[in-house]
C-alpha positions as CSV (number, residue, x, y, z in Angstrom):
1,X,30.7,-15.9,3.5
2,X,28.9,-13.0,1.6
3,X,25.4,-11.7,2.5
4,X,23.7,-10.0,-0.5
5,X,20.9,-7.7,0.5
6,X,17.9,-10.3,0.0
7,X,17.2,-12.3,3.0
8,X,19.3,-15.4,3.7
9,X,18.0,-18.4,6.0
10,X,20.4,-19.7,8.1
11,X,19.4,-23.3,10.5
12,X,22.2,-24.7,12.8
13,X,25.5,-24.0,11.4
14,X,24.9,-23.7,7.7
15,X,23.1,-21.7,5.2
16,X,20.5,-23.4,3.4
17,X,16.4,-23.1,2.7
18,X,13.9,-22.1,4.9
19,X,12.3,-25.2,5.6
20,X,9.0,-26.3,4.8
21,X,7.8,-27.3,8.1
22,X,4.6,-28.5,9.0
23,X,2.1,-27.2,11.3
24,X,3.4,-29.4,13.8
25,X,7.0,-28.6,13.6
26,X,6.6,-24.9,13.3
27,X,4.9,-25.0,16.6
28,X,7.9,-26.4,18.4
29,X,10.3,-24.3,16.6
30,X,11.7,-21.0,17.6
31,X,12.1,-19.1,14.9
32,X,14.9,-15.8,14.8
33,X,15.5,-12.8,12.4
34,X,18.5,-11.0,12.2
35,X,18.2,-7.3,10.3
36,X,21.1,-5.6,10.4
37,X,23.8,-4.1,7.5
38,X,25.0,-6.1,5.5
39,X,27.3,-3.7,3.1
40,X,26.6,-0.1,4.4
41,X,28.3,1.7,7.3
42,X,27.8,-0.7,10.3
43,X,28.7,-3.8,8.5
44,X,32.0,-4.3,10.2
45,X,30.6,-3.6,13.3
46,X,27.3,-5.6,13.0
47,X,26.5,-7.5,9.7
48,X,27.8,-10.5,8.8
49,X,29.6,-11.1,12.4
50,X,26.3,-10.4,14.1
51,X,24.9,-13.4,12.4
52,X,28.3,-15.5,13.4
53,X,27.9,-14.5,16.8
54,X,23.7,-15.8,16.9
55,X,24.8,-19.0,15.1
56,X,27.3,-19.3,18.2
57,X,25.0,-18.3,20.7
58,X,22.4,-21.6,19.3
59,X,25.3,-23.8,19.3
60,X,26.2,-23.1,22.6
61,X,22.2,-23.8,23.5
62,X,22.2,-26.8,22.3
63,X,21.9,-28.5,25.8
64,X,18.5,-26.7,25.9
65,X,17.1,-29.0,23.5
66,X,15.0,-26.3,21.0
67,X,15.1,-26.7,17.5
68,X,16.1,-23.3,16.3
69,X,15.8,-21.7,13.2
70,X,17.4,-18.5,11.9
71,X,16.9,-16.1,8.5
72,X,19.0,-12.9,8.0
73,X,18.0,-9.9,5.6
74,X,20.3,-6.2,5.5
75,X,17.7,-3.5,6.0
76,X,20.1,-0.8,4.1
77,X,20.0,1.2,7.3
78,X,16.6,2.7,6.1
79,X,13.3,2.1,8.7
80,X,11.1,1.5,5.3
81,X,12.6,-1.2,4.4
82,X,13.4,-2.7,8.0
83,X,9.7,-2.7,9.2
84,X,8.8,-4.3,5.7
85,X,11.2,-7.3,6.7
86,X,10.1,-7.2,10.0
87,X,6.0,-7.3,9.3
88,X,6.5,-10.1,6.5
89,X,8.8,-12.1,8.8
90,X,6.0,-12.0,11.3
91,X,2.9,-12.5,9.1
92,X,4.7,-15.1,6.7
93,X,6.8,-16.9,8.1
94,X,6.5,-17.0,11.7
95,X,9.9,-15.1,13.1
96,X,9.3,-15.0,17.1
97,X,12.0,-12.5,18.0
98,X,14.3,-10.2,16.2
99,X,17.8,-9.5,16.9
100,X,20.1,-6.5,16.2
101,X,18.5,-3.7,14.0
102,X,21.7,-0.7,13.3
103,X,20.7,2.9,13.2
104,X,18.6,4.1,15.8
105,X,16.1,5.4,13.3
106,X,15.5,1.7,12.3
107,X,14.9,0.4,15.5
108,X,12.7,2.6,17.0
109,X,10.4,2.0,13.8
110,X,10.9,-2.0,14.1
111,X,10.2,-1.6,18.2
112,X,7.0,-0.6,17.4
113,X,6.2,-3.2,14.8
114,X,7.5,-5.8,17.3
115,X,5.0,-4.4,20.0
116,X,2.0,-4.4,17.7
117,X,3.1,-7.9,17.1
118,X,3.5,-9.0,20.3
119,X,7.0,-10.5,19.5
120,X,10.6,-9.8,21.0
121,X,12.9,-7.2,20.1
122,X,16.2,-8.0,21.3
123,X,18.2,-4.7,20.3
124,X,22.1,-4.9,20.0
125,X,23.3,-2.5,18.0
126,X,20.6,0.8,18.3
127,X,22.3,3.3,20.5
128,X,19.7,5.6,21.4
129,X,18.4,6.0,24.7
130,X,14.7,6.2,24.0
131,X,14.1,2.2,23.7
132,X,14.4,2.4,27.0
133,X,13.2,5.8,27.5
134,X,10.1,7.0,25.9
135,X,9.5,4.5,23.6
136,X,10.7,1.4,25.8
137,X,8.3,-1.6,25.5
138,X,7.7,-4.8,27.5
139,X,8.4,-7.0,23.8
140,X,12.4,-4.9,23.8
141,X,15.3,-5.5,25.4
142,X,18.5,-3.0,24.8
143,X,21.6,-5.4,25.7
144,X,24.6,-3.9,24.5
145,X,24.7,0.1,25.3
146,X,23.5,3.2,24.6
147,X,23.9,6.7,24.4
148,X,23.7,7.8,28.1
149,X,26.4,5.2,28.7
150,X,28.8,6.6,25.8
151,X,28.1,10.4,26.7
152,X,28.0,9.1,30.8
153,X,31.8,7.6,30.6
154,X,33.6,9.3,27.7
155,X,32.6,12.9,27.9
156,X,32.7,13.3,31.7
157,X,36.4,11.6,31.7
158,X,37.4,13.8,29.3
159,X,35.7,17.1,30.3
160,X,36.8,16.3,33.6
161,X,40.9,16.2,32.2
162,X,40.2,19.5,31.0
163,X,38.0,19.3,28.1
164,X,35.7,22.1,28.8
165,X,34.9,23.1,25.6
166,X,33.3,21.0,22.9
167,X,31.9,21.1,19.3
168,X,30.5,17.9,18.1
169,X,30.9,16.8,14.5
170,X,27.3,14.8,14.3
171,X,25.5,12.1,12.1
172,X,21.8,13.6,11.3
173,X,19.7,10.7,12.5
174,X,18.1,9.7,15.9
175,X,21.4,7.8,16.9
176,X,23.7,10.7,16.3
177,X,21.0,13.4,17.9
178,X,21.1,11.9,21.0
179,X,24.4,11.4,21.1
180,X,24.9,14.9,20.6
181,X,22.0,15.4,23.6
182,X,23.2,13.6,26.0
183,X,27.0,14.4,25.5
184,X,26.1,17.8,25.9
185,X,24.6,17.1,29.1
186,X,27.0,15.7,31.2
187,X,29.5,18.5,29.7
188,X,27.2,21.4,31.3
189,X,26.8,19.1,34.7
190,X,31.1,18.8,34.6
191,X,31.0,22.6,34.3
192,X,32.1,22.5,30.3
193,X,30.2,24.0,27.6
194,X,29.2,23.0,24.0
195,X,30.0,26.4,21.9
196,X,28.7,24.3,18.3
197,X,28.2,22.0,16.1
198,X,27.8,20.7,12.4
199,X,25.3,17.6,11.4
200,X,26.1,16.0,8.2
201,X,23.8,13.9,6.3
202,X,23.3,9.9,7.1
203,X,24.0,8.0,4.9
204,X,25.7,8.9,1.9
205,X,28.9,11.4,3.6
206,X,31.9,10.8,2.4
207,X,33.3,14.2,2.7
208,X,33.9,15.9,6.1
209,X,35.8,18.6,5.2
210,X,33.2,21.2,5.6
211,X,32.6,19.7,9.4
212,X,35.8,19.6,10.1
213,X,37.0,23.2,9.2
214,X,33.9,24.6,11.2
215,X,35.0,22.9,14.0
216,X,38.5,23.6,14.3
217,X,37.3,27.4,13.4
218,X,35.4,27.0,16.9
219,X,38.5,26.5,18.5
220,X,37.0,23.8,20.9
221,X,39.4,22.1,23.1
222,X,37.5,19.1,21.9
223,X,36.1,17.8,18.8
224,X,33.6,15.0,19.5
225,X,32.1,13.2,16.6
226,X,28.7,11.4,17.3
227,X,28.6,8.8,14.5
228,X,29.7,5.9,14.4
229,X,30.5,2.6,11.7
230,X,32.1,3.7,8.4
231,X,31.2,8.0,9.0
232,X,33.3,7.6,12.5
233,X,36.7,5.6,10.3
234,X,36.1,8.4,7.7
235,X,35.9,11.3,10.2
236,X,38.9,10.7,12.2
237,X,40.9,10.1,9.2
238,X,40.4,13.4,7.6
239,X,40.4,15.2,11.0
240,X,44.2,13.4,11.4
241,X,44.8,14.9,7.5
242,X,43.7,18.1,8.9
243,X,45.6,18.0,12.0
244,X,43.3,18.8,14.2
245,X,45.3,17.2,17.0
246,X,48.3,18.8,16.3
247,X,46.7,21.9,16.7
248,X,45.7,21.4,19.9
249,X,42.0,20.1,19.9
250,X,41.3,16.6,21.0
251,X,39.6,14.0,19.0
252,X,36.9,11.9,21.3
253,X,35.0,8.9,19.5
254,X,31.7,9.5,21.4
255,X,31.4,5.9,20.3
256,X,33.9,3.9,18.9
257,X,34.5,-0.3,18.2
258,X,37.3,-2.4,17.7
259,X,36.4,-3.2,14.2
260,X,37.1,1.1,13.7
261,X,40.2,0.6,15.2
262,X,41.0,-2.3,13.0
263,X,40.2,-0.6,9.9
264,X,42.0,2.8,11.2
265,X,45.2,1.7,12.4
266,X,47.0,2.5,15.8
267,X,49.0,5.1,14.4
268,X,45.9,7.0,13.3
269,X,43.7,5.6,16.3
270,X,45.9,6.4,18.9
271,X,45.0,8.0,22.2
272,X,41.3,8.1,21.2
273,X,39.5,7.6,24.2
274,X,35.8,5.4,24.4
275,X,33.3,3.1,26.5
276,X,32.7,-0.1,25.3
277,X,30.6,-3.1,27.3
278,X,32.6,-5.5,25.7
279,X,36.4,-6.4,24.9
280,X,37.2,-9.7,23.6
281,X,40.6,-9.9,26.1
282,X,39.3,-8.5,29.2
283,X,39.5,-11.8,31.0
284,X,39.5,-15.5,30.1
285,X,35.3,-16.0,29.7
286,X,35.4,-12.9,26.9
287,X,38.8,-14.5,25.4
288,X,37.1,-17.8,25.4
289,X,33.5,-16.7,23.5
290,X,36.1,-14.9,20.9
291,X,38.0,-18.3,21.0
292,X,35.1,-20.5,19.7
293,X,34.2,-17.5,16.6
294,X,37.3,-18.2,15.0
295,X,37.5,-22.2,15.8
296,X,33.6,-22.4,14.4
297,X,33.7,-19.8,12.0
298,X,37.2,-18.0,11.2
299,X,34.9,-14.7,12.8
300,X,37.5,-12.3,14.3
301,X,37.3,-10.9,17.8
302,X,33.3,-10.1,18.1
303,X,32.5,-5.6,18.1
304,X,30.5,-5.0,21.6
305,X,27.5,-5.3,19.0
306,X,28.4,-9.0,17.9
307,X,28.5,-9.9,21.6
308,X,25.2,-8.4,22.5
309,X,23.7,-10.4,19.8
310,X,25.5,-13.5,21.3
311,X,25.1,-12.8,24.7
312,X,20.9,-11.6,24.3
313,X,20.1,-14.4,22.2
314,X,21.0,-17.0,24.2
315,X,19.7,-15.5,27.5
316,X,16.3,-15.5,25.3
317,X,16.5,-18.7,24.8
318,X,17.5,-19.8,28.2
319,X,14.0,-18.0,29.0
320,X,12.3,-20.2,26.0
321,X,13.5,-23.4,27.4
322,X,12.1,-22.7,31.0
323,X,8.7,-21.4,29.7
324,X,8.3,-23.7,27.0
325,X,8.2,-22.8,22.9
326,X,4.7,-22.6,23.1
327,X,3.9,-20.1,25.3
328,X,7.5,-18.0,24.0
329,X,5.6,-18.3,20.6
330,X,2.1,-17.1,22.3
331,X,3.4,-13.9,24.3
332,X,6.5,-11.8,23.2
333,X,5.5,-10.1,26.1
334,X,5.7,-12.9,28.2
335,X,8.8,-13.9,26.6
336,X,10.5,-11.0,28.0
337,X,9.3,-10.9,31.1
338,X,10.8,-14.0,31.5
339,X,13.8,-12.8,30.5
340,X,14.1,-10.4,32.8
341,X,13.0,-12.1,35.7
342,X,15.9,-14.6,35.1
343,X,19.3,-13.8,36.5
344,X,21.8,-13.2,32.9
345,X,25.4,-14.8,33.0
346,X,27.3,-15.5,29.8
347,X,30.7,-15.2,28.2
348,X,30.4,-12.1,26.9
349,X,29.5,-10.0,29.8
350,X,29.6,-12.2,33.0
351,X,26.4,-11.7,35.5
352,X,24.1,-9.1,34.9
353,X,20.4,-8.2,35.1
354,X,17.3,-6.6,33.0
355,X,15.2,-3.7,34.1
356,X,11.8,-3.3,34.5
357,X,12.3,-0.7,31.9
358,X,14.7,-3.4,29.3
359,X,17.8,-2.2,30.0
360,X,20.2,-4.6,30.4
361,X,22.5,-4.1,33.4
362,X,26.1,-4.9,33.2
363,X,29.7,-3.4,33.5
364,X,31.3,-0.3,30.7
365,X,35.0,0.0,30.2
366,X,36.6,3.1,30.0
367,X,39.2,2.1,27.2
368,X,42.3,4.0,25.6
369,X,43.3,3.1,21.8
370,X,46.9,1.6,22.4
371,X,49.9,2.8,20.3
372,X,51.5,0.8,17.4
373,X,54.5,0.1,20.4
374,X,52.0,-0.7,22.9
375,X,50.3,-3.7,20.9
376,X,52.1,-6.9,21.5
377,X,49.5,-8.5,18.7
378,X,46.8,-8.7,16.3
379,X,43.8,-7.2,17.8
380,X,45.8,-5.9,21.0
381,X,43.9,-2.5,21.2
382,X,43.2,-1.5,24.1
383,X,44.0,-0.3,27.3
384,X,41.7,-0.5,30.0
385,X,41.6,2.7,31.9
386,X,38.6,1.9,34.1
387,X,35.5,-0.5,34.7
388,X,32.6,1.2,35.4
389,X,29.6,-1.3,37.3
390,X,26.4,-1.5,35.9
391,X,24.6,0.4,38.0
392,X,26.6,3.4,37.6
393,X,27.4,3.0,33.9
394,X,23.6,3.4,32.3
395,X,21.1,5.6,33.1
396,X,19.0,5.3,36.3
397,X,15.6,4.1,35.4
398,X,13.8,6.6,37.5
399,X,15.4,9.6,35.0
400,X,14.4,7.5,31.5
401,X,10.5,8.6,31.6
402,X,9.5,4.8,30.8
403,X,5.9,4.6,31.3
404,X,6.6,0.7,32.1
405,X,8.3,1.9,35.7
């Protein structure tokens, strides 16, 4: 199934017209809108699959009763053109909540749109820690992850083994920054020290020569790169032509996801250490949910994004169903607050909970790329090298500065 880059409408389990509802019907329908990348850097990890996983998560509603709708547009990773989509959506045609939204840059320009609105944000794929920061908002919640959580597992384990010195290869965008921030935080708290770095342009790099050859010049015992989707595959790629490893300096994927590994390889993946909220076979709920993708849609195992937009989607409408569409419809705010006054269980990550602030509370994974020797199969990975509960894994809200708390 392709996605071009104008929006698609998708109702139930197949692609077809928006329909042309009548006052009536429109009232009693909930209305979503995916925008996410469709062809640019995060489409493996989010895109098309993040879609597949929504269309799963309102099949598996269908017990709630709602008539659902769903439309789809790729926002080219650029804030412009994503708060375009999101504004029309809203005025035009109705969209209650959106779902998604790569690059953090996007997101924090569509969380404002959403608030002005009064609509729901439900944020999967946006790393950075000021949704629930700063800029958090009672329309928003932030399901999957974020940057305290990356910087919080992988670069204390690692500076902890050793890694006291870092320079960080980063994307120039919000995402990347904060990456960078917060990374270099818990380094100085574990006693390690960040002696550089080099930010390359996002989008658009292809070459990471320069970056590389500045940072193996710095002589850091590790070389993190904050960026993620296509710019991560790229990186690690010509740092393993370089031979960065084999000179000694570490490689740590400040964030990393299966669908990287995937289009890496084990032999060039290998031994890179991450934090994910999700993997699809950490236990028989998450192999289940990844079970149904393939049997309903030939998806393959679901990125931690995929699953947040699975798992937030149908806690959202869970919340719709006890509240009723039309009051969901009247309050984004309200719609939320709902949400998080509602305990969260699903497939994807088990029991969990939602802050005052929107964060969504559930368990990290401290997770080792596997070997080509240690994979007994397709998509065999990981290892798990620790679980992390919720409450220690994200950031306490008391340190985020969310003017909601």
């Amino acid at each position: 199934m392709n996605l071009d880059r104008r929006a698609l409408l998708l109702g139930g389990a197949a692609l077809g017209a928006w329909p042309r509802s009548g006052r009536a019907q429109a009232q009693q329908t909930i209305r979503l809108g995916i925008i996410s990348d469709m062809g640019g850097p995060f489409a493996d990890l989010s895109g098309q699959n993040s879609v597949l996983a929504v269309r799963q998560a309102i099949l598996d509603a269908a017990p709630l009763g709602l008539k659902v709708e769903l439309v789809a547009a790729d926002h080219q990773n650029k804030p412009d053109i994503a708060t375009n989509i999101a504004r029309s959506w809203f005025d035009r045609d109705g969209v209650d909540a959106l779902i998604d939204v790569p690059a953090s840059s996007a997101a924090l320009a569509v969380n404002g749109v959403v608030r002005e609105k009064n609509k729901v944000f439900l944020a999967s794929a946006p790393g950075t820690a000021e949704l629930t920061g700063p800029q958090c908002s009672p329309n928003t919640v932030q399901w999957t992850y974020d940057t305290w959580m990356l910087a919080n597992s992988t670069a204390r384990a690692l500076t902890r083994e050793g890694g006291d010195s870092w320079f960080f290869v980063t994307a120039d965008y919000a995402f990347g920054h904060s990456m960078e921030v917060e990374g270099g935080r818990i380094i100085a708290a574990e006693g390690g020290k960040v002696v550089g770095n080099a930010r390359f342009p996002f989008p658009g790099t292809t070459d990471f020569s320069a970056y590389l050859l500045r940072a193996q010049a710095s002589r850091a015992k590790v070389v993190g790169i904050a960026a993620g989707g296509a710019d991560l595959v790229n990186c690690v790629k010509q740092a393993t032509e370089f031979g960065l490893q084999k000179r000694g300096q570490k490689l740590a994927a400040l964030i990393l996801f299966i669908s990287e590994v995937h289009s890496m390889g084990l032999e060039t993946a290998k031994g890179l250490v991450c934090s994910e909220s999700f993997y699809w076979d950490a236990n028989d709920r998450t192999r289940a949910l990844t079970a149904r993708l393939k049997r309903n849609f030939g998806a393959p195992p679901p990125t931690m994004v995929q699953a947040g937009c699975y798992a937030a989607t149908l806690h959202y409408l869970k919340a719709v169903a006890e509240m009723g569409v039309a009051e969901a419809k009247r309050s984004g705010a309200a719609a939320v607050a709902r949400m998080k006054a509602m305990p969260c269980d699903d497939d994807a990550f088990g029991p969990g909970s939602i802050r005052a602030d929107g964060r969504k509370i559930h368990p990290a994974y401290l997770l080792e790329v596997k070997s080509p020797a240690e994979s007994k199969g397709p998509w065999d990975y990981y290892k798990v090298l620790a679980t992390v509960p919720g409450e220690q894994a994200f950031r306490p809200m008391a340190e985020g500065g969310c003017p909601l708390v």
